[in-house]
C-alpha positions as CSV (number, residue, x, y, z in Angstrom):
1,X,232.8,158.1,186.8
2,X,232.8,156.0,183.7
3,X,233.9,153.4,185.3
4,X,231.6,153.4,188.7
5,X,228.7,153.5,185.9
6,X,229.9,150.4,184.2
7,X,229.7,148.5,188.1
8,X,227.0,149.5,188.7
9,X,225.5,148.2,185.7
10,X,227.6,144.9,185.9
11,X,226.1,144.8,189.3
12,X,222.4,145.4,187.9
13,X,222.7,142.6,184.7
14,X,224.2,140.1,187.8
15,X,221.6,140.6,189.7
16,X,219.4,140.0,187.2
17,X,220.7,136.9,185.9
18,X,220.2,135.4,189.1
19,X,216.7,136.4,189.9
20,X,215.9,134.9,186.6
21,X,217.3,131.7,187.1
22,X,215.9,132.0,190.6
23,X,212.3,132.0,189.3
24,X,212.8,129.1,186.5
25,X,214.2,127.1,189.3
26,X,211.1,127.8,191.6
27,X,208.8,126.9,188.2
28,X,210.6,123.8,187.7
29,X,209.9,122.8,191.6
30,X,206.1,123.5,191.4
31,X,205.9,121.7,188.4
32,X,208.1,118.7,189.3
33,X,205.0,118.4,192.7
34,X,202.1,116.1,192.2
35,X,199.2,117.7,194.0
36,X,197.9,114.8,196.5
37,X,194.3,114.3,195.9
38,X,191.5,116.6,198.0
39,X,189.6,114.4,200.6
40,X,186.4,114.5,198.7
41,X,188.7,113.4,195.2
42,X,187.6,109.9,194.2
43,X,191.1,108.2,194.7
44,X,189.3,104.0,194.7
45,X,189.9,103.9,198.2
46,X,193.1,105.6,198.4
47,X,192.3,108.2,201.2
48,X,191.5,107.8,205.1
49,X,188.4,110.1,205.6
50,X,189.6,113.1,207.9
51,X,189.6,113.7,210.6
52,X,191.2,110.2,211.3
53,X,190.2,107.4,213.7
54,X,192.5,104.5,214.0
55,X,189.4,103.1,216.1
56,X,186.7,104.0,213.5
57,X,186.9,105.1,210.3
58,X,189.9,103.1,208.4
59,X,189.7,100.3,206.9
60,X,192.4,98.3,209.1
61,X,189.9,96.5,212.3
62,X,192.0,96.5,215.3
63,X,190.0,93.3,216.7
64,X,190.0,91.7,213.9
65,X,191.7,87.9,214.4
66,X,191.5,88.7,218.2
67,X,189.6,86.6,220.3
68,X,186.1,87.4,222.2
69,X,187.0,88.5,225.7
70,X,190.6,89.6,225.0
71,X,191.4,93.3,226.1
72,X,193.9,95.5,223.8
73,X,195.8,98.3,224.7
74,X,194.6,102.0,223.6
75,X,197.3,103.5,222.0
76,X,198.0,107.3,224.2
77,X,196.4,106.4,226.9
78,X,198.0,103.9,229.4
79,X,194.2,103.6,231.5
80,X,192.2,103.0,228.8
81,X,191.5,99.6,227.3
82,X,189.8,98.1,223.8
83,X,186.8,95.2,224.8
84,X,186.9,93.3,221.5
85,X,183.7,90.8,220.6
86,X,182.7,89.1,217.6
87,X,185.8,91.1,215.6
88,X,185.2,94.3,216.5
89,X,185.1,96.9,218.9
90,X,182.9,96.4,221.9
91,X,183.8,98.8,224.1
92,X,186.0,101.2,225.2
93,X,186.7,101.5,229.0
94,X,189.2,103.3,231.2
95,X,190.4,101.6,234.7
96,X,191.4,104.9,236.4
97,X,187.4,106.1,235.7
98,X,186.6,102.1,236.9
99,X,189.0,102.9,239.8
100,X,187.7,106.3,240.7
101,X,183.8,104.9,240.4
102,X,184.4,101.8,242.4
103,X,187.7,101.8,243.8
104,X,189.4,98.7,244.7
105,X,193.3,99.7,245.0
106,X,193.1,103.0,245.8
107,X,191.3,102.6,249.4
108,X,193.3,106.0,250.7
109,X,191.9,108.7,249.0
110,X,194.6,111.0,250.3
111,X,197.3,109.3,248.3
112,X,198.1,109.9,244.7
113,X,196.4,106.7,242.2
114,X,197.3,106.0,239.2
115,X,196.0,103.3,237.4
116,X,196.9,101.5,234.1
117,X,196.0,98.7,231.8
118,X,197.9,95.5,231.5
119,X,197.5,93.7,228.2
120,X,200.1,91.2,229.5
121,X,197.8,90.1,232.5
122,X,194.6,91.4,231.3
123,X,193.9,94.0,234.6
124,X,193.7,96.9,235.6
125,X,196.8,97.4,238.4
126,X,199.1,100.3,239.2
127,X,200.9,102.2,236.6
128,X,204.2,102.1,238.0
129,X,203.5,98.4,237.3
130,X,202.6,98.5,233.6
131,X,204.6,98.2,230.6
132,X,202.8,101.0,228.3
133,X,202.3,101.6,225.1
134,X,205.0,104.2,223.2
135,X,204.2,107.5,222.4
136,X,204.5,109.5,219.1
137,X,206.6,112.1,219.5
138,X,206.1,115.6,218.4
139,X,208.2,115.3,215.1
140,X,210.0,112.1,214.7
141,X,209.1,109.3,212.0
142,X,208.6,106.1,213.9
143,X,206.8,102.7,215.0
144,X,206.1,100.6,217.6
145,X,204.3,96.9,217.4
146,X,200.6,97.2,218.5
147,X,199.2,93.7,219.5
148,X,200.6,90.0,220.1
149,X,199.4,89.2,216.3
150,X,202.7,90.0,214.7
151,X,201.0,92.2,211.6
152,X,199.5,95.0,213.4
153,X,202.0,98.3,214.2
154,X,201.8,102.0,214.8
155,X,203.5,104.6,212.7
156,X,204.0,107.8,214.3
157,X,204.7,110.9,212.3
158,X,204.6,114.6,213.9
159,X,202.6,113.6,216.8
160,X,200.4,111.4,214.9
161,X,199.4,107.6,215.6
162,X,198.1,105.7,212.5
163,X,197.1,102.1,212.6
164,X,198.9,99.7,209.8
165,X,198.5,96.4,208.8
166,X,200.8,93.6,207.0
167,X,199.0,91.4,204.7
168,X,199.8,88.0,202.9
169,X,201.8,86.5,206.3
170,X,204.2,89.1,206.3
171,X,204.9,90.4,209.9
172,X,205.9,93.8,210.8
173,X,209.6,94.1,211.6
174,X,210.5,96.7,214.6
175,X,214.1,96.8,213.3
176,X,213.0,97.9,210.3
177,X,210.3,100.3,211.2
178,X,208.1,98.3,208.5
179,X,206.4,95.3,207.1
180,X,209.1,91.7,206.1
181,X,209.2,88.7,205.3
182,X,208.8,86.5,208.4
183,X,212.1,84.9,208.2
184,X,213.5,88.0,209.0
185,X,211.4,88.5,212.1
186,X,211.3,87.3,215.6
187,X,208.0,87.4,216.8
188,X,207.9,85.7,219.7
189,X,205.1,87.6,221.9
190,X,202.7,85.0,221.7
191,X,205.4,82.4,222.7
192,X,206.1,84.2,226.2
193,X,202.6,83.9,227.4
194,X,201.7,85.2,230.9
195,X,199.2,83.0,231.5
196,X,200.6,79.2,230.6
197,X,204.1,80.9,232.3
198,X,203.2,82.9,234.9
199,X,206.4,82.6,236.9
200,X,208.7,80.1,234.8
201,X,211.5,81.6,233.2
202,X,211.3,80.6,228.9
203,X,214.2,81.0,226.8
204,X,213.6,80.5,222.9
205,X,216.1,80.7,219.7
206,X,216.2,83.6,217.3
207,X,214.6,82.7,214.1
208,X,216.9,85.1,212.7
209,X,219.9,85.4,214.3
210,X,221.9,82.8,215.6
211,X,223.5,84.8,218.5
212,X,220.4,85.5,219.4
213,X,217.6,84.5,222.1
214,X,215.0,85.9,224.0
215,X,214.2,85.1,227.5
216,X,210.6,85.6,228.6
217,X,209.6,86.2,231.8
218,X,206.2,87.2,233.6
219,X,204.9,87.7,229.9
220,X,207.7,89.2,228.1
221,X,210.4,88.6,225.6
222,X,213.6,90.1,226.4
223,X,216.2,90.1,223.5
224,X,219.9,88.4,224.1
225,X,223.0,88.4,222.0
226,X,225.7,86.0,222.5
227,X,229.3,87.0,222.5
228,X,231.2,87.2,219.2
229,X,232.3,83.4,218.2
230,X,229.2,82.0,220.3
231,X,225.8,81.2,219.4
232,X,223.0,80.6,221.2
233,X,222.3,76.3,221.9
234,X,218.6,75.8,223.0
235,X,220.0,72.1,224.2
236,X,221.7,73.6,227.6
237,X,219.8,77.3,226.8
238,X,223.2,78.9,226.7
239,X,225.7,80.5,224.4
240,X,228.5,78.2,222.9
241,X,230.5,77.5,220.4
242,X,229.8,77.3,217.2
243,X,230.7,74.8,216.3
244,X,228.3,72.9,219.2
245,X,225.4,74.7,217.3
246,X,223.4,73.1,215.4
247,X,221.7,76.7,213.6
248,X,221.3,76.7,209.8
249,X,220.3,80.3,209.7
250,X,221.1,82.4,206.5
251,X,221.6,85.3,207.6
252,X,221.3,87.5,204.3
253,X,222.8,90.7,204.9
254,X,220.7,93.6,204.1
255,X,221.0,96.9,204.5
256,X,217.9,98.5,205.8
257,X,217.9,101.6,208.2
258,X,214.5,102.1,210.6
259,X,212.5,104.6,209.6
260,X,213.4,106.5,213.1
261,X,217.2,106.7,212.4
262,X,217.2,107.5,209.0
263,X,217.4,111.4,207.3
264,X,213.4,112.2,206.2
265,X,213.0,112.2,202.7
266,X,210.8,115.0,201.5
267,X,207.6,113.8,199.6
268,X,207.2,115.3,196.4
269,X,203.4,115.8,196.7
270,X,201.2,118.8,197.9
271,X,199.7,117.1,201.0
272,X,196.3,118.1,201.7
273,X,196.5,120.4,204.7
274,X,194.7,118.3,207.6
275,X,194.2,114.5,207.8
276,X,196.1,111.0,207.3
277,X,196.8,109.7,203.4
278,X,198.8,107.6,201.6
279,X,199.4,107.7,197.7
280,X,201.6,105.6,195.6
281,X,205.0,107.0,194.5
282,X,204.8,108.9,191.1
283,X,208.2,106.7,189.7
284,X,208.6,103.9,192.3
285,X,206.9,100.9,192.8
286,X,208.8,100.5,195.9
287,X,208.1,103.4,197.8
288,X,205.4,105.4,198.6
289,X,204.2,109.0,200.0
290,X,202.6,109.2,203.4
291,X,201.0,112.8,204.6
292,X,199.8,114.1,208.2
293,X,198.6,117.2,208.3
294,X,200.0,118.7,205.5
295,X,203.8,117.6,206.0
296,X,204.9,114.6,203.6
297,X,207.7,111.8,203.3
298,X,208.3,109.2,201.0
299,X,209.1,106.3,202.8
300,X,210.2,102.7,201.0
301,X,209.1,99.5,201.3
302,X,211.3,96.3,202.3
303,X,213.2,95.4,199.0
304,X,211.2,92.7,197.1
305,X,207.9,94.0,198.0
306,X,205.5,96.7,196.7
307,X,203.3,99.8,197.6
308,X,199.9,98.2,197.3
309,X,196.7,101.4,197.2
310,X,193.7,98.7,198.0
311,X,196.1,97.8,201.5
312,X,197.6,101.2,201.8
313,X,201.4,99.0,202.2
314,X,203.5,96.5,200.4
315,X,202.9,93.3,199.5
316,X,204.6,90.6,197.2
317,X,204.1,92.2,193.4
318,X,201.4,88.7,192.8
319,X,199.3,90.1,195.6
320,X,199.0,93.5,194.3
321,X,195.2,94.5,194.0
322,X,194.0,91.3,195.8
């Protein structure tokens, strides 16, 4: 008996001790958080007013730099389109409500219509025909470029699409997930224009790669690699040799993993429970904290930039606060 007492009470004082320890480690959690600013909080410009607008209320203009006339895509939904005049937002029209009100390709009203915009061509054509926009999925951390000016991207986090912007000539990078240095990025959209090569079949060299070209046709780049040993010569637009390349290219070797195939990183902030922010990383200067709806993650800038909270991104340290 003596003995079951003395196990049960080793039991008891074990039980104890971890319970204890339990609650300082839960103390030392909470207090290791930094509660993220309330909406109305005044954070000099930090926070996107809620509910967000990637069309209307953020500081990033999606026609600004964009010519009067030119159409953009509307990002999650393929029909719609973005009229864009004087650098900013003219209108926003659909082509399958154009279609249904005065229809033009749909003359059967017993078939199915679908009808989406194409940014490449400027029209409104079939969807089956139209190279859309991605879409955010439910709970991945991703991006996807927006427009033909190399700077403007998407980020996608649980569903969400939030406009970004790259500042100071940097380009956004959609092996990376995030704004680099334009060495490091082949933006060559503008280069495979629909419109001056309708039908002709353009290749062009890799700024970045060596082995690597794009050939555009009907308005689009499509990425190449050469075979090990060869690189790409735009005298015959072909792979060869090496050594029958003329490519100075130094191609730095750096070890940055996209956003969408790298393990989330918890932010250690208390996100506010609905809208968009971003808030500079309580340690880092490299990294900082981005929130959607209550759910956090700290995501890092491209080594040798900075998180910048006037741009809400990174920038080269002598443009922080410009």
């Amino acid at each position: 008996m003596a003995r079951c007492a003395l196990s049960r009470m080793n039991w008891r004082t074990t039980l104890f001790f971890l319970l204890t320890l339990l609650a300082v480690y839960s103390a030392r959690s909470e207090d290791d958080l930094v509660v993220a600013p309330a909406p109305d909080d005044d954070t000099d410009g930090e926070v996107i007013e809620d509910p967000y607008d990637m069309y209307n209320n953020t500081q990033i203009n999606v026609c600004r730099n964009v010519a009067d006339g030119v159409y953009l895509p509307y990002v999650g939904d393929c029909a719609k389109y973005i009229e864009c005049r004087n650098g900013t937002i003219h209108e926003i029209g659909s082509c399958q409500e154009n279609e249904e009100n005065s229809p033009y390709l749909c003359q059967d009203p017993a078939l199915p219509c679908e009808i989406g915009f194409d940014p490449v061509f400027q029209v409104c054509t079939w969807r089956s025909e139209v190279q859309c926009l991605p879409t955010c999925e439910s709970f991945a951390l991703s991006s996807f470029c927006y427009d033909n000016t190399c700077t403007k991207y998407v980020l996608c986090y649980y569903g969400r699409p939030v406009l970004r912007e790259c500042h100071d000539n940097l380009q956004y990078n959609n092996a990376t997930d995030r704004c680099d240095f334009p060495q490091y990025v082949d933006c060559v959209a503008n280069d495979c224009s629909a419109t001056n090569q309708p039908e002709n079949i353009i290749y062009l060299a890799s700024k970045a790669s060596c082995n690597k070209y794009f050939v555009c046709s009907n308005g689009r780049p499509w990425e190449q690699e050469c075979a090990p040993g060869l690189a790409y010569n735009p005298a015959c637009e072909c792979c060869d040799f090496e050594e029958n390349v003329n490519c100075s290219i130094n191609a730095k070797v750096r070890n940055i993993k996209p956003y969408s195939r790298s393990p989330l990183r918890r932010a250690d902030v208390t996100c506010p429970q609905e809208g968009v922010y971003f808030y500079p990383h309580k340690s880092r200067k490299d990294a900082y904290y981005y929130c959607v709806d209550g759910r956090g993650v700290t995501l890092d800038c491209t080594p040798g930039l900075y998180y910048d909270p006037k741009v809400q991104d990174c920038r080269e340290l002598q443009n922080i606060g410009l």
